[in-house]
C-alpha positions as CSV (number, residue, x, y, z in Angstrom):
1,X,110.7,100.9,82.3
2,X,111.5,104.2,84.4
3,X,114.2,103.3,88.0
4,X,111.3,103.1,90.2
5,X,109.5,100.4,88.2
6,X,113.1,98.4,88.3
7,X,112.4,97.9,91.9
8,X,109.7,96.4,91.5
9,X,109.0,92.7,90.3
10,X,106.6,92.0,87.3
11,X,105.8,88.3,86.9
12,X,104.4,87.9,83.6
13,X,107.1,90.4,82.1
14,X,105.6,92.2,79.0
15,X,102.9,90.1,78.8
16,X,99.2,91.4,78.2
17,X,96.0,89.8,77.5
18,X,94.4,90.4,74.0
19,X,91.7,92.1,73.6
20,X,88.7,90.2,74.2
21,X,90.3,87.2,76.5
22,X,91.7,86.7,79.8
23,X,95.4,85.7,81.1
24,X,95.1,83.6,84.3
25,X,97.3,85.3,86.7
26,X,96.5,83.3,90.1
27,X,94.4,79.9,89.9
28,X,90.4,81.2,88.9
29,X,91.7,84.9,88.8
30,X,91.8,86.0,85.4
31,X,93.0,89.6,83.6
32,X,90.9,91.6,81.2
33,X,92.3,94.6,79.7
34,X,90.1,97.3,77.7
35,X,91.4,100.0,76.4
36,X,90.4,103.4,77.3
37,X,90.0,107.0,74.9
38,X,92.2,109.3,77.7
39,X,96.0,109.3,77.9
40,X,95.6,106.9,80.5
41,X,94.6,104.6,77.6
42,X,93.6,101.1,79.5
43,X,91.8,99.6,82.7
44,X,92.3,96.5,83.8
45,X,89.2,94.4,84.9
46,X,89.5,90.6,86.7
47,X,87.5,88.0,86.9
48,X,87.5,85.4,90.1
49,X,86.0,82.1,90.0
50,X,82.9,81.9,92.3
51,X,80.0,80.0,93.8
52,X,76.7,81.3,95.1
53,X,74.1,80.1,96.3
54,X,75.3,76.5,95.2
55,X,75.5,77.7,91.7
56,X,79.3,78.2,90.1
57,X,80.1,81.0,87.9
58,X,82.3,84.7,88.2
59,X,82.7,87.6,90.0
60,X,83.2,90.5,87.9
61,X,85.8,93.2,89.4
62,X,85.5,97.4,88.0
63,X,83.6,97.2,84.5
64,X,84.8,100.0,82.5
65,X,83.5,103.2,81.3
66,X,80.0,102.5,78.8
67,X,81.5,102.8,75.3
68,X,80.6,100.3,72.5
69,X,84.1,99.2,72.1
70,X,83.8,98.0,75.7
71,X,80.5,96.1,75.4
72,X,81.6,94.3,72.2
73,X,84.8,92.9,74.5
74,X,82.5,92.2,77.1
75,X,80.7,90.2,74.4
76,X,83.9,88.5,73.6
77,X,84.9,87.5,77.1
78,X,80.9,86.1,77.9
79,X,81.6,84.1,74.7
80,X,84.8,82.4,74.5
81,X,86.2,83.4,78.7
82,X,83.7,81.8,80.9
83,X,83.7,78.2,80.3
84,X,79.9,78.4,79.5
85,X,79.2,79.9,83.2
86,X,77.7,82.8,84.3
87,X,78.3,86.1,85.4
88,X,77.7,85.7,89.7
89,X,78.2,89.4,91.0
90,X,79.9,92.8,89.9
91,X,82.1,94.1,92.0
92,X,83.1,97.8,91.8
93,X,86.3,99.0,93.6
94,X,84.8,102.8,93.0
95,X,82.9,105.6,91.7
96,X,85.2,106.2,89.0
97,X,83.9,105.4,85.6
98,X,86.6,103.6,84.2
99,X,85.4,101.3,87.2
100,X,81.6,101.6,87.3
101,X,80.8,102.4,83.8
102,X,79.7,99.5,82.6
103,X,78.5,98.4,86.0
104,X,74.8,98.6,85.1
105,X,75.0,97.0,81.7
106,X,76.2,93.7,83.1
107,X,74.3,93.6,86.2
108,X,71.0,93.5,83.7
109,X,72.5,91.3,81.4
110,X,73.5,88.7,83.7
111,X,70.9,89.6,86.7
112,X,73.9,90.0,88.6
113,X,74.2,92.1,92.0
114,X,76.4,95.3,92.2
115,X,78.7,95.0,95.5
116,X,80.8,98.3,95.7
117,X,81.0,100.6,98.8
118,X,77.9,103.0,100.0
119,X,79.5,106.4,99.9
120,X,80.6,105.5,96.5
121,X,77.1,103.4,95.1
122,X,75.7,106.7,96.2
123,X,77.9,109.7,94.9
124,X,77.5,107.5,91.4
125,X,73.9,107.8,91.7
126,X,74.4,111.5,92.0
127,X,76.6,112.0,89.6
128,X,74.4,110.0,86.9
129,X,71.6,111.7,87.6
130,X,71.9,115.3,88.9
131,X,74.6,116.0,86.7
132,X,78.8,117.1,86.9
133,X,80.0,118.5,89.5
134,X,83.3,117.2,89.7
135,X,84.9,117.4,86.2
136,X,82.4,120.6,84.8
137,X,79.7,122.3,85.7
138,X,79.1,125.7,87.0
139,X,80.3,124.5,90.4
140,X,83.8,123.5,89.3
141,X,84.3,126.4,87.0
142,X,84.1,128.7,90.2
143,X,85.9,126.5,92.5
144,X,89.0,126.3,90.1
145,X,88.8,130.5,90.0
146,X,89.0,130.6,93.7
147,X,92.2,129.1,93.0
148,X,93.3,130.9,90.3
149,X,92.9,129.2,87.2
150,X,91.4,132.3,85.1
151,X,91.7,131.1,81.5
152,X,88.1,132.4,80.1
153,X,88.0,129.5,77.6
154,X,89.0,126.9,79.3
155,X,86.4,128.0,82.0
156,X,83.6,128.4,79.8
157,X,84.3,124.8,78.6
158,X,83.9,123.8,82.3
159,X,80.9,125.3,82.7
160,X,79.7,123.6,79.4
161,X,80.8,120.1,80.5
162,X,77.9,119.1,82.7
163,X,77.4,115.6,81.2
164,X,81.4,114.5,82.0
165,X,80.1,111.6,84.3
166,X,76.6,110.6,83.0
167,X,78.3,110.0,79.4
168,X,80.5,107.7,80.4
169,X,78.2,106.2,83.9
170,X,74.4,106.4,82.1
171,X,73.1,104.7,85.3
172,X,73.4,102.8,88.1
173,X,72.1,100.1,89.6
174,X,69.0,100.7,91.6
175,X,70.0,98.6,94.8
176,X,73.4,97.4,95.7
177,X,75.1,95.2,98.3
178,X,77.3,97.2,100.6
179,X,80.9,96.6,100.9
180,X,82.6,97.8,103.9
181,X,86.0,98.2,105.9
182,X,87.4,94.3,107.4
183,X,84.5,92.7,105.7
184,X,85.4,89.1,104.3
185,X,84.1,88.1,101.5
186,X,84.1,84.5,100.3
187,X,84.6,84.0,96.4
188,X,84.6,80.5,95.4
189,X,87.2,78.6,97.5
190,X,88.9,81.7,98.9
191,X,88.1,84.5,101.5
192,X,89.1,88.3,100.3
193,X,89.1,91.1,103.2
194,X,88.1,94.3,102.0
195,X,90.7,97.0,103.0
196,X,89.5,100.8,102.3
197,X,91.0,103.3,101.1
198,X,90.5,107.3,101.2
199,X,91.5,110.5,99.0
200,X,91.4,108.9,95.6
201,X,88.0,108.2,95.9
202,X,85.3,108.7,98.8
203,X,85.2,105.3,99.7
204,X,87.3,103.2,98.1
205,X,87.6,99.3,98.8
206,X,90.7,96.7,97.9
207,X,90.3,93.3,97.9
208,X,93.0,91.6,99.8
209,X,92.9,87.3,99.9
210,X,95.8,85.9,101.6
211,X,95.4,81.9,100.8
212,X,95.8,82.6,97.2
213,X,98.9,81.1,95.8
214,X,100.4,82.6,92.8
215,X,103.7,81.1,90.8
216,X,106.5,82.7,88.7
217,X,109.9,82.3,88.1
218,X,111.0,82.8,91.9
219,X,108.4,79.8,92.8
220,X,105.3,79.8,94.6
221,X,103.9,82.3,97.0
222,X,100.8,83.2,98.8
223,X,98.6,86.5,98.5
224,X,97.2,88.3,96.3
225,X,95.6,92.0,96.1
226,X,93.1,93.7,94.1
227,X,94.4,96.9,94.5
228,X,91.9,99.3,92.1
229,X,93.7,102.6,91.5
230,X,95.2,102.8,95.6
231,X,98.2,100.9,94.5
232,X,99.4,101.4,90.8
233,X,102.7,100.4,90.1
234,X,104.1,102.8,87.4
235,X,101.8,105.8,88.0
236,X,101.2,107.7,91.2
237,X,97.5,107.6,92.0
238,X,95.6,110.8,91.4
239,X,94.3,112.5,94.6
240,X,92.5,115.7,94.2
241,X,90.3,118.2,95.5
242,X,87.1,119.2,93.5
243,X,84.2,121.3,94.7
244,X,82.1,118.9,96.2
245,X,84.4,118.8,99.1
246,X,86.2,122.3,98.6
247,X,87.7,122.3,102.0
248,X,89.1,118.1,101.9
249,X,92.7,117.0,103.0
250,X,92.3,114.5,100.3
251,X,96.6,113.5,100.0
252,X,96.4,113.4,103.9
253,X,93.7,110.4,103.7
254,X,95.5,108.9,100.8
255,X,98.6,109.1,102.3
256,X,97.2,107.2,105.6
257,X,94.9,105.0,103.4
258,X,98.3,103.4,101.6
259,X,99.7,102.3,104.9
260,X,97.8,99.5,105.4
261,X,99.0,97.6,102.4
262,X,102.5,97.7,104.5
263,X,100.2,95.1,106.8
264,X,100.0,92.4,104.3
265,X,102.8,89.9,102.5
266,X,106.0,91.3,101.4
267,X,105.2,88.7,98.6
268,X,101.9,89.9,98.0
269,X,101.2,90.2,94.1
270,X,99.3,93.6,93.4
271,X,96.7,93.3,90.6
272,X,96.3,97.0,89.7
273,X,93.7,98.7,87.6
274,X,96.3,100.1,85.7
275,X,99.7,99.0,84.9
276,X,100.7,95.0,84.8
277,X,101.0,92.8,87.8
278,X,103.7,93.0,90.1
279,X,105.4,92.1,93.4
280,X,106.8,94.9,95.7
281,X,104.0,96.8,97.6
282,X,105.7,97.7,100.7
283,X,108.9,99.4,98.0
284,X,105.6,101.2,96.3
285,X,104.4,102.4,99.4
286,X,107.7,103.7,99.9
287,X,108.0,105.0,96.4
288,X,104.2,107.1,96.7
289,X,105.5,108.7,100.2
290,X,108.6,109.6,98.7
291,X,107.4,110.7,95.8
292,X,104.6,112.8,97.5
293,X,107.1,114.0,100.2
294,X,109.2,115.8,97.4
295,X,106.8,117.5,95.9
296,X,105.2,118.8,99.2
297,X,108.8,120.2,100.0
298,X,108.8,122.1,96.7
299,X,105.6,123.3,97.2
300,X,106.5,124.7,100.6
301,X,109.7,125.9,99.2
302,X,108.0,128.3,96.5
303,X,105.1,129.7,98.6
304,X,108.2,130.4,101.2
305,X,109.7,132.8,98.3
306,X,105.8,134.3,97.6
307,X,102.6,133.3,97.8
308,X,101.2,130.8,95.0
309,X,97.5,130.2,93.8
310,X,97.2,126.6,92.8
311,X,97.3,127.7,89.5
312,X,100.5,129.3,89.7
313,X,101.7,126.5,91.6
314,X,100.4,124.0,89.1
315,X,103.9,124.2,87.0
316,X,105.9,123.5,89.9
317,X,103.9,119.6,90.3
318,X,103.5,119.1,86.4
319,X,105.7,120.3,83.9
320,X,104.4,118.5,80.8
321,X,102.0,120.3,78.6
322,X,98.5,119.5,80.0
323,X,95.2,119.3,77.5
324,X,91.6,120.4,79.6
325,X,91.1,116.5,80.7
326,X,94.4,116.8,82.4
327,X,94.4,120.1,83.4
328,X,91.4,119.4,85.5
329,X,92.9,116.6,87.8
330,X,96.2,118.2,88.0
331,X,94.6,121.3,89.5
332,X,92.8,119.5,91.8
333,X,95.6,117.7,92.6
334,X,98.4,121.0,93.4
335,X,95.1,121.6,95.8
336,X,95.4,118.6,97.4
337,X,99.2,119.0,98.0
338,X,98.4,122.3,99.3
339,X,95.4,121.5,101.5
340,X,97.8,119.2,103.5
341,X,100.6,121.8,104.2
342,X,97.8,124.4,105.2
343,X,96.3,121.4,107.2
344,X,99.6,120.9,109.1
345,X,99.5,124.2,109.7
346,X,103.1,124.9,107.2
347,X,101.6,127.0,105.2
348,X,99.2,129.4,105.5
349,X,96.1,130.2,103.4
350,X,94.6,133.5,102.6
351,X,91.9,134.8,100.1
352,X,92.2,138.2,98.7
353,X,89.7,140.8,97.2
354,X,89.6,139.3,94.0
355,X,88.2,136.1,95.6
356,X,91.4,133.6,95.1
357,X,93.1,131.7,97.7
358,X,96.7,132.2,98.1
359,X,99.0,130.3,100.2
360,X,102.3,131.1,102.2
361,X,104.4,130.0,104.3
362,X,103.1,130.3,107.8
């Protein structure tokens, strides 16, 4: 456990479901944990006790990427997790596909509604059938060149990787039910208000219920949040730019987004998509701002000695050794960071005859 996660509060300690069953973590909210093939190597998936329609059964919330591993789990869970009930709705935080994978899978098997957000139903519907164009594709290879990254191999792999999404999201529901900012949605006994949340994701929605009462060591408390990837305890959320919105302030809307989880119980208990339950929001909030506030300031601090492409500036964000995968969303992310010092107007951003963007201080 790193210092930042000490200030935090995990109630189940160590604790993790096995593979293939649930942990109740809140009374009819259980935790589902599937592993995933990236070095972010898991996604956590809940399941809320429900009734629609007069008939009783589960919500689903985020699915996983489509992978045989994560069906046969699936398989488990229907078998042996759901008290002989059925699957009620899927709910999908995002368009991620760790989170929607899977999302058309079970709403066949269990004839099952998709509720997710429409900017997000609808850039998955893009993505799963047009083809890449935020991990690969032609598109990203020359977006990523505008900012320096000039590696001809690792370029021509990007241009090869036009299936990134649709192998992992092979479709998408047809029809959905939209989800949307302040809505309330009732989920068996309790009401959850959707809070959204930008820069991770186009339209990313939280599920916040505050009549929920939870229990650990410290006794009994009220609210709980289904925080997707917007709040992740251990990791800080990654918030990029990517050529289907070349020109976005993307860590500007994330860092906005994240303030509105300051609204709710300091005793809140964040279920993340990644990482274990915990207690602490407002301290993460803190934790994200500070963390994103240092690493603007060393930004600004190089491009003040010369100016930096992203790529050069990559290094200065992440100084681990970074495979292709990784490289791609820490690229878009030292945009990101840069996008909202030129956006504030601290730095300044030029493009020069060989068609790269620089940036300097202004």
């Amino acid at each position: 456990m790193n210092l930042l996660e000490r200030e935090l509060h995990y109630p189940l300690g160590d604790t993790l479901p096995e593979p293939g069953k649930t942990l109740e973590v809140a009374p009819g909210v259980r935790w589902i944990r599937m592993r995933l093939p990236f070095a972010l190597d898991h996604i956590n998936l809940w399941l809320l006790r429900d009734r629609i329609d007069g008939r009783e059964g589960w919500s689903v919330v985020d699915c996983c990427i489509a992978r045989d591993e994560a069906r046969q789990q699936w398989e488990q869970v229907f078998e042996t997790e759901l008290q002989g009930l059925p699957i009620l709705r899927v709910i999908v935080t995002h368009m991620h596909p760790d989170h929607i994978g899977l999302a058309h899978w079970l709403c066949e098997r269990w004839n099952a509604p998709l509720w997710i957000s429409s900017t997000d139903y609808h850039v998955a519907r893009v993505l799963s059938t047009a083809g890449d164009t935020l991990a690969g594709g032609e598109a990203a290879a020359a977006f990523f060149a505008t900012h320096g990254f000039t590696d001809p191999e690792a370029l021509d792999k990007l241009r090869a990787r036009t299936s990134y999404y649709r192998n992992m999201v092979p479709a998408v529901p047809d029809r959905f039910v939209r989800m949307m900012d302040g809505d309330v949605i009732r989920i068996g006994d309790h009401d959850w208000r959707c809070i959204v949340g930008y820069g991770h994701a186009p339209e990313h929605i939280s599920l916040f219920c505050d009549s929920l009462e939870w229990q650990d060591d410290t006794g009994r408390h009220a609210g709980v949040l289904l925080g997707g990837d917007m709040m992740l305890p251990r990791i800080s959320t990654n918030v990029s730019v990517h050529a289907g919105e070349p020109e976005a302030n993307s860590l500007r809307l994330f860092l906005d987004s994240i303030e509105r989880f300051n609204a709710l119980p300091a005793e809140t208990l964040g279920l993340p998509a990644h990482g274990k339950p915990f207690r602490g929001i407002h301290r993460r909030v803190e934790q994200l701002q500070e963390h994103h506030r240092d690493r603007l300031a060393e930004l600004q601090a190089a491009c003040a000695q010369k100016p930096h492409t992203a790529a050069e500036a990559l290094p200065i964000l992440f100084k681990r050794e970074l495979d292709l995968h990784q490289m791609t969303f820490a690229l878009g992310e030292t945009i990101a960071h840069l996008h909202c010092l030129w956006f504030a107007g601290q730095l300044r951003r030029e493009l020069g005859e060989d068609g790269v963007y620089r940036f300097r201080l202004a």
